[in-house]
C-alpha positions in Angstrom: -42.3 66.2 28.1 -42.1 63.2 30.2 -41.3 59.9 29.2 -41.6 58.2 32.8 -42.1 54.3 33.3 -46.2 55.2 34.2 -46.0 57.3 31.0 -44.9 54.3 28.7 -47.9 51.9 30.5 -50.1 54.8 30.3 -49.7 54.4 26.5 -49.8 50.6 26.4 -46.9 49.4 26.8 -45.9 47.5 30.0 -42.5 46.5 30.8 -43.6 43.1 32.1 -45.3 41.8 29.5 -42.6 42.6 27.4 -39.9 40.3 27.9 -38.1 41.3 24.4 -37.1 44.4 25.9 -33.6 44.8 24.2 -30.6 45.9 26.5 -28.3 48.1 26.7 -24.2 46.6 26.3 -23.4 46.3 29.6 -26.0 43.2 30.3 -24.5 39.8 30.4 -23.9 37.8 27.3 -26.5 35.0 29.3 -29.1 37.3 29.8 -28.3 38.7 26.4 -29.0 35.7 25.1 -31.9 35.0 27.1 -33.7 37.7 26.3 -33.2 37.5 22.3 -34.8 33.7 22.5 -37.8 35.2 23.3 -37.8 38.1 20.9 -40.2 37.8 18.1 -40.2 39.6 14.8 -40.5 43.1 15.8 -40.7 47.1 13.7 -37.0 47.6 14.8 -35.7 44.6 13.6 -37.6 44.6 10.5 -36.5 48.1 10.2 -32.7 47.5 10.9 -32.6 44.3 8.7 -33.7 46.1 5.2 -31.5 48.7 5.9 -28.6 46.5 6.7 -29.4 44.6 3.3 -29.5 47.8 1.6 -26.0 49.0 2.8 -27.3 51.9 4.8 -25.5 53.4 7.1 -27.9 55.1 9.2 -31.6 55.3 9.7 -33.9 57.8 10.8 -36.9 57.2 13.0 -39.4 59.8 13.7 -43.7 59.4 14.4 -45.8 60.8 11.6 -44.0 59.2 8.4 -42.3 56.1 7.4 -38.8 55.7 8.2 -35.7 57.0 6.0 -32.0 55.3 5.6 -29.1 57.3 4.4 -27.6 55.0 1.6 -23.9 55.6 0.0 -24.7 59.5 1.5 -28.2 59.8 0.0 -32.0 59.7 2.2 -34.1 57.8 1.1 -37.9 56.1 2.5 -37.7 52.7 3.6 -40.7 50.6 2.2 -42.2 50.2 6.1 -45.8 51.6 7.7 -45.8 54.8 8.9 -44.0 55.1 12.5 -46.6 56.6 15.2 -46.5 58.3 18.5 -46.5 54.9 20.1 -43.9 52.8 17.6 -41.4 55.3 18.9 -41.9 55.6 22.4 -41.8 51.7 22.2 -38.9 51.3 20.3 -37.3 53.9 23.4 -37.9 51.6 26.1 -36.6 48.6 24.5 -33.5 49.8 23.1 -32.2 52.6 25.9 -30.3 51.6 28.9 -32.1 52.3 31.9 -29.4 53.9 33.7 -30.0 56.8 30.8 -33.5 57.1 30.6 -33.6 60.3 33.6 -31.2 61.9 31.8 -32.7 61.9 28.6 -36.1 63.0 30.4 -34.2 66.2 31.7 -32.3 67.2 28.9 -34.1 65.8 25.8 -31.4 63.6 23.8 -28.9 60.7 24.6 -26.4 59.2 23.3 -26.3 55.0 23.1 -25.2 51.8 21.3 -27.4 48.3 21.6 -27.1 45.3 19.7 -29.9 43.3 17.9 -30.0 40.0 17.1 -29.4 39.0 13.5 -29.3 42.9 12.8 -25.9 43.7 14.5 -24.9 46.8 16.7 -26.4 50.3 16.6 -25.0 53.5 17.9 -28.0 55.9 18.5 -28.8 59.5 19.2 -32.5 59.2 21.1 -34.6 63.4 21.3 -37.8 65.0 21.7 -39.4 66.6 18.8 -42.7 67.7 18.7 -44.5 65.8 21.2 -42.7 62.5 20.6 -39.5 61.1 20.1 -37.4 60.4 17.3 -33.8 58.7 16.3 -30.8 58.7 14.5 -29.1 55.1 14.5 -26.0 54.8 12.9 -25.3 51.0 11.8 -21.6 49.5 13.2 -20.5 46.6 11.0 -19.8 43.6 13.5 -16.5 43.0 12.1 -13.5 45.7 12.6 -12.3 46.7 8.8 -8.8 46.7 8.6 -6.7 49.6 7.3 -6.2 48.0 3.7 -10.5 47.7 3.3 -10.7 51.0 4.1 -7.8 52.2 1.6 -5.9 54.1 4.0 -2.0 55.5 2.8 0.5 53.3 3.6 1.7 57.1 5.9 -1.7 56.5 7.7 -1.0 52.8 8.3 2.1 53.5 10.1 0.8 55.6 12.7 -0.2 52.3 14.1 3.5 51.8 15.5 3.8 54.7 17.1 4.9 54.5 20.7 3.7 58.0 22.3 1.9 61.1 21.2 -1.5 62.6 19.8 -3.0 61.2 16.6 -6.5 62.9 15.2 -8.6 61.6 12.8 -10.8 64.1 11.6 -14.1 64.7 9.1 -17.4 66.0 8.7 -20.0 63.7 10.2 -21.0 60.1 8.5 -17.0 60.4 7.2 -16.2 57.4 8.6 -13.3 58.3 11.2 -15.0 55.6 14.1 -14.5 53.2 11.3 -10.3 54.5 11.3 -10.0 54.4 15.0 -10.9 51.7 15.2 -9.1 49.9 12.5 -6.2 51.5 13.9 -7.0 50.5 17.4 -7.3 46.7 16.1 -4.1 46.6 14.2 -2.4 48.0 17.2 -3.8 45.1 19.5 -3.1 42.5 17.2 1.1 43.7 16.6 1.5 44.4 20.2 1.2 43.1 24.2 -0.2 46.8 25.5 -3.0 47.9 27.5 -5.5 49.9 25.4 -8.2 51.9 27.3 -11.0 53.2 25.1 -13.1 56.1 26.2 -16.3 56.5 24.3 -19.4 57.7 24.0 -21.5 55.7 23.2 -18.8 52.6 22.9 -19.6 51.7 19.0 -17.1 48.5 17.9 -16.2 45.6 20.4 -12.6 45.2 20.2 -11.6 41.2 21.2 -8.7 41.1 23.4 -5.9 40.2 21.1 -2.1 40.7 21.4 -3.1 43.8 23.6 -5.9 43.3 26.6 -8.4 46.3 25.6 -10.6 47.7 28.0 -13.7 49.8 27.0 -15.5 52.7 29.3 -18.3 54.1 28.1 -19.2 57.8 28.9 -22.2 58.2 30.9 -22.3 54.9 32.5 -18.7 54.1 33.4 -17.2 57.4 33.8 -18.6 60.9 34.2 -17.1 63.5 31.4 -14.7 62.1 29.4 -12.0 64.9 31.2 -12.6 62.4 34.3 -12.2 59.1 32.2 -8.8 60.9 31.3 -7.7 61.3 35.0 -8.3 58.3 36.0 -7.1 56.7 32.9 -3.4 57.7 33.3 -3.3 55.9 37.0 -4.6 52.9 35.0 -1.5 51.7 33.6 -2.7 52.2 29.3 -0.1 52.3 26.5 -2.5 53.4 24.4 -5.5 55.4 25.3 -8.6 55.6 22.4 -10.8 59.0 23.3 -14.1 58.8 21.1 -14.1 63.2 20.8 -12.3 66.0 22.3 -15.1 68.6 22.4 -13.8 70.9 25.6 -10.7 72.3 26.7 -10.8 69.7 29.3 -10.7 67.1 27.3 -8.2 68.2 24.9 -5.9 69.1 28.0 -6.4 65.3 29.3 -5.4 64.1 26.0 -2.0 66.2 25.8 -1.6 65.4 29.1 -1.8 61.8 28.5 0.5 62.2 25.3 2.9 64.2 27.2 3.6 61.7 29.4 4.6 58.9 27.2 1.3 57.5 26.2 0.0 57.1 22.4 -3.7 59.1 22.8 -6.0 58.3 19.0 -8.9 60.8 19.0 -11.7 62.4 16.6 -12.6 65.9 15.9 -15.4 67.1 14.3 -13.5 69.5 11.1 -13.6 69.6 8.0 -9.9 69.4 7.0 -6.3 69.5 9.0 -6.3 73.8 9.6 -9.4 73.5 10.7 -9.1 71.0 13.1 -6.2 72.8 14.9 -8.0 76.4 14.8 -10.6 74.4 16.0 -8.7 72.8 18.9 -6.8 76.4 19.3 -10.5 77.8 19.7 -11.4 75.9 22.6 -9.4 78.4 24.5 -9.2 81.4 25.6 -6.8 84.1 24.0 -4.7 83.7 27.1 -3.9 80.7 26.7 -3.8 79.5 23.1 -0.4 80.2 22.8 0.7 77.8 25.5 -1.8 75.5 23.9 0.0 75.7 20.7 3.2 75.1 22.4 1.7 71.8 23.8 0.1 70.8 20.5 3.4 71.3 18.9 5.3 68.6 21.0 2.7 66.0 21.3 1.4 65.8 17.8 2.3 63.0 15.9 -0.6 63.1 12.9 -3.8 64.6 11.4 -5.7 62.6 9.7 -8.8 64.4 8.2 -10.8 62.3 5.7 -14.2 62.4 4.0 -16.4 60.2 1.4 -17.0 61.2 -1.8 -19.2 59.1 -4.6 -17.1 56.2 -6.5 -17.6 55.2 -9.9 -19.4 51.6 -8.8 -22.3 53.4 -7.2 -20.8 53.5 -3.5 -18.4 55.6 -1.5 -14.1 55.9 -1.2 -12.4 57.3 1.3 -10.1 60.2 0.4 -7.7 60.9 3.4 -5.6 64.3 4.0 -2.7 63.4 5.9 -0.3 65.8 8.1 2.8 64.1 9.5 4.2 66.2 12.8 8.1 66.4 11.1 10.0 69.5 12.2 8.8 72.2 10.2 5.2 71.1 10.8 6.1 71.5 14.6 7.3 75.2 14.2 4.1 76.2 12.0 1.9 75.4 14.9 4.4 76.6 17.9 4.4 79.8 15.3 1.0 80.0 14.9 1.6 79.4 11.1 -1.2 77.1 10.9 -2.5 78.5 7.3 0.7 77.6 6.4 0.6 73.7 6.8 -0.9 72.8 3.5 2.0 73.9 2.0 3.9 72.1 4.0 2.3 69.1 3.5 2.2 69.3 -0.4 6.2 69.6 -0.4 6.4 66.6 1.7 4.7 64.3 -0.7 7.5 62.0 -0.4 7.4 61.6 3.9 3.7 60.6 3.1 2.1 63.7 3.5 -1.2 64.3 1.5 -2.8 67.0 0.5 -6.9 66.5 0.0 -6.5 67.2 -3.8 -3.8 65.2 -4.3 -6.0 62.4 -2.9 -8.7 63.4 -5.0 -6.1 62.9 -8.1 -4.4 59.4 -6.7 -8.3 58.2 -6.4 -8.9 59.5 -10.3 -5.4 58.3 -11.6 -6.7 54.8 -10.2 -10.2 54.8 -11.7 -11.7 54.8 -8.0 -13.8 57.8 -9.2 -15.2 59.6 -12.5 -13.5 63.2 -13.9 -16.6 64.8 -13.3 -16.2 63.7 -9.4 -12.7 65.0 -9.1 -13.6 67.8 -11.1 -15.9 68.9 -8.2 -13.6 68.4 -5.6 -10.5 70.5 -7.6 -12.6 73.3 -8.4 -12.7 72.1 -12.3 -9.5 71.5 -12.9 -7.8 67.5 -13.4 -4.0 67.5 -14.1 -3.9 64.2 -15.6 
């Protein structure tokens, strides 16, 4: 399936008639500007401003039905006309850079962020299904939370003044680790003069040069992989390097790499708790070389962060955060390959900040943040009060 340029005006829609065509982040804040003066009221605005009033966190855009937001976890149909074969491919070539429209033709999906006016910034996930093409847009809030909105342990908070090493933030998707990155990131540029390189991809929240200059490459169209964005970082003078994911062995050898050698590295991993975000890393590898691996992981690691949503007694969503500090006997677990053993570990050092997932669970319930039958669910029945 080809979604070519003669394609899109084959089915109607001609680039130079259509002036609105929204950009991509990399265009100039003039032209930025002159293009949204001419845009009128159009299906993905329309579409982006109920679901921002409605608290949404992401939409989903596909021909033959109306479209569906994912509020406080849950889908549901946006009151809107049925999207059509056409609606999306039009909503394609107004929101997808054009440096990434071949690569989507060849392999089917990309990865982008684009920014509407009086709608805010999306990060998207364009693919082909069926004939057509459809979307998942994830909805960035313009303003960076800080640590405090987003409830974070005080433990978690001081990560932020951490000179060297490897920090992960870790969760099941729609858990909001971008959201403590980037807080992170934020704090970090406003407490101290450092050069912060973020590698992402797509680049999601716009950091304002603060205390710290911070520059942003985005995967794809600044750099090739983010293994090479790693390279080239470390001969580009950072303190602190951001990566948006560590999905290959490359990349997780960039990142110790860059810890190693004497630089603070914040990344995410897709797991859904602490063990499983080391096996995880671990099984990147093979057998040959996991323990050296482990070895390496042992000495960089500062923290893992691994945090999920769960429902809150007002009808939203609170953040419960399992937290593994990298003290000595952490470091000998994973050099052992005791990993099993960590939550353990981590419940008997309650008092260096440590947190276990169902001892957030209880701090949430002691604090009224959520109902017993909530933390029931999450303790497997049982609430020591």
């Amino acid at each position: 399936m080809h979604f070519g340029i003669a394609i899109c005006r084959k089915n109607g829609y001609n680039e130079e008639k259509h002036p609105e065509k929204i950009q991509d982040t990399h265009t100039s804040t003039e032209e930025k500007e002159r293009i949204m003066s001419v845009m009128s009221s159009s299906s993905i605005e329309e579409i982006l401003r109920a679901a921002g009033e409605a608290g949404a966190s992401d939409v989903h855009v596909a021909a033959g039905l109306p479209p569906k937001m994912r509020v406080n976890g849950t889908l549901v149909t946006m009151s809107h006309s049925m999207i059509t074969p056409s609606d999306a491919l039009d909503i394609l070539i107004r929101v997808m850079p054009e440096a990434q429209r071949e690569g989507f033709e060849e392999r089917g999906e990309a990865d982008f962020s684009f920014d509407v006016a009086g709608c805010g910034r999306c990060r998207a996930n364009a693919y082909k299904q069926k004939g057509s093409v459809a979307f998942a847009l994830h909805l960035v809030d313009a303003r960076i939370p800080t640590p405090e909105e987003l409830g974070m342990p005080e433990s978690v908070i001081r990560l932020q003044e951490k000179e060297s090493g490897l920090i992960l933030v870790t969760g099941p998707s729609g858990s909001g680790r971008s959201a403590t990155l980037a807080s992170l990131v934020d704090r970090i540029s406003e407490n101290r003069d450092a050069l912060i390189i973020t590698l992402e991809n797509p680049i999601e929240y716009i950091y304002p040069h603060k205390r710290s200059m911070v520059n942003q490459r985005e995967i794809g169209l600044d750099s090739r992989s983010y293994a090479d964005a790693l390279k080239a970082a470390l001969r580009e003078d950072p303190d602190v390097i951001l990566v948006g994911e560590l999905r290959d062995p490359e990349s997780v050898s960039g990142a110790l790499t860059a810890a190693e050698t004497g630089h603070l590295v914040l990344s995410a991993l897709h797991a859904s708790n602490v063990v499983n975000a080391l096996d995880g890393i671990l099984d990147l590898f093979p057998p040959h070389r996991q323990e050296g691996i482990r070895g390496r992981l042992a000495d960089a690691l500062e923290a893992v962060v691994s945090q999920r949503l769960i429902p809150s007694g007002d009808g939203g969503r609170v953040a419960a955060f399992e937290v593994l500090l990298a003290d000595p006997a952490v470091r000998r677990s994973i050099r052992q390959g005791s990993i099993n053993s960590l939550p353990e570990v981590m419940h008997n050092s309650a008092a260096q900040g440590m947190l276990t997932i169902e001892e957030a669970v209880r701090r949430l319930y002691s604090a009224g943040r959520i109902d017993g039958d909530t933390a029931a669910r999450y303790l497997g029945g049982t609430i020591c009060h």
